[in-house]
N, C-alpha and C positions, 0 to 999 in steps of 0.2 A: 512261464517266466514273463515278467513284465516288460523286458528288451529284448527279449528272440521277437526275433521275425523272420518268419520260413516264404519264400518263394521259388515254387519247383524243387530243386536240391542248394535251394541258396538259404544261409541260414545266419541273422547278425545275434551276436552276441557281448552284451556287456561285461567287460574284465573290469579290476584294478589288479595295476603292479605295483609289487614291493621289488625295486632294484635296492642291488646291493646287498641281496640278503645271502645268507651262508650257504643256503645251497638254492637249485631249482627243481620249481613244483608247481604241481596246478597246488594247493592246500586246500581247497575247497571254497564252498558259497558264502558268501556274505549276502546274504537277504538272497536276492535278482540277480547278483555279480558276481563271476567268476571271480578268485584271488588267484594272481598267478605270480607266483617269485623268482627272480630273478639275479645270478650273481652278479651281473654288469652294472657299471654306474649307468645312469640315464644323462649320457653325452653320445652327443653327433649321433643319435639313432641305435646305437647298441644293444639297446634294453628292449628298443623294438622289435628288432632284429630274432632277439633271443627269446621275445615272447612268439612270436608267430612260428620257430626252430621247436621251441617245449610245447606249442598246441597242439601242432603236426605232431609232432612226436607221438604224443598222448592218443593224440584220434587216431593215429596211422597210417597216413595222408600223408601226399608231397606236400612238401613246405607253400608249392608255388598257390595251392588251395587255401593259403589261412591268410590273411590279409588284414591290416590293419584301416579303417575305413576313417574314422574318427578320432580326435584325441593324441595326435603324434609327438605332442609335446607335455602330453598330462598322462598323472596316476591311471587316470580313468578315462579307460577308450573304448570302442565298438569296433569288434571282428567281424570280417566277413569269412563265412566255411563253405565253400563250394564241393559238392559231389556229396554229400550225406545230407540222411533226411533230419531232422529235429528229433528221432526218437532214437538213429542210430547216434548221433552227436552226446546223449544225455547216457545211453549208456555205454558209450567209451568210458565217456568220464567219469563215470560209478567206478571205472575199474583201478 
């Protein structure tokens, strides 16, 4: 992927969110970018919030591991995933 970047067990990765939408999901890649959906509107951090609650989730990681690094006011941000390699992270997310 053209925006991972792995260091030790530290892994960034490029999202876009759809807030707002009817339910929550990872939906899959757009190109390089996760698409992650969200029902919260994208006020006071909510949508943030609720992405980094649905990545844990997904990967199976405490919340306190997903982080949002880049982006806290946009569609389009850059996570950081602490404690997983890059090859365990890609197949969480196959599942």
């Amino acid at each position: 992927m053209l925006d991972s970047k792995v260091n030790g067990t530290v892994m960034k990765l490029s999202i876009k969110v759809v807030p707002g939408s009817s339910r929550e999901c990872i939906a899959g890649w757009l190109g390089d970018t996760l698409k992650v959906c969200v029902k919260v509107p994208p006020e006071k951090g909510k949508a943030n919030k609720a992405v980094e609650k649905i990545v844990a989730k997904v990967l199976a990681m405490p919340v306190k591991q997903v982080k949002i690094i880049r982006g806290n006011t946009s569609s389009r941000k850059v996570i950081e995933i602490t404690g997983l390699s890059e090859t365990e992270v890609y197949e969480r997310l196959k599942k």
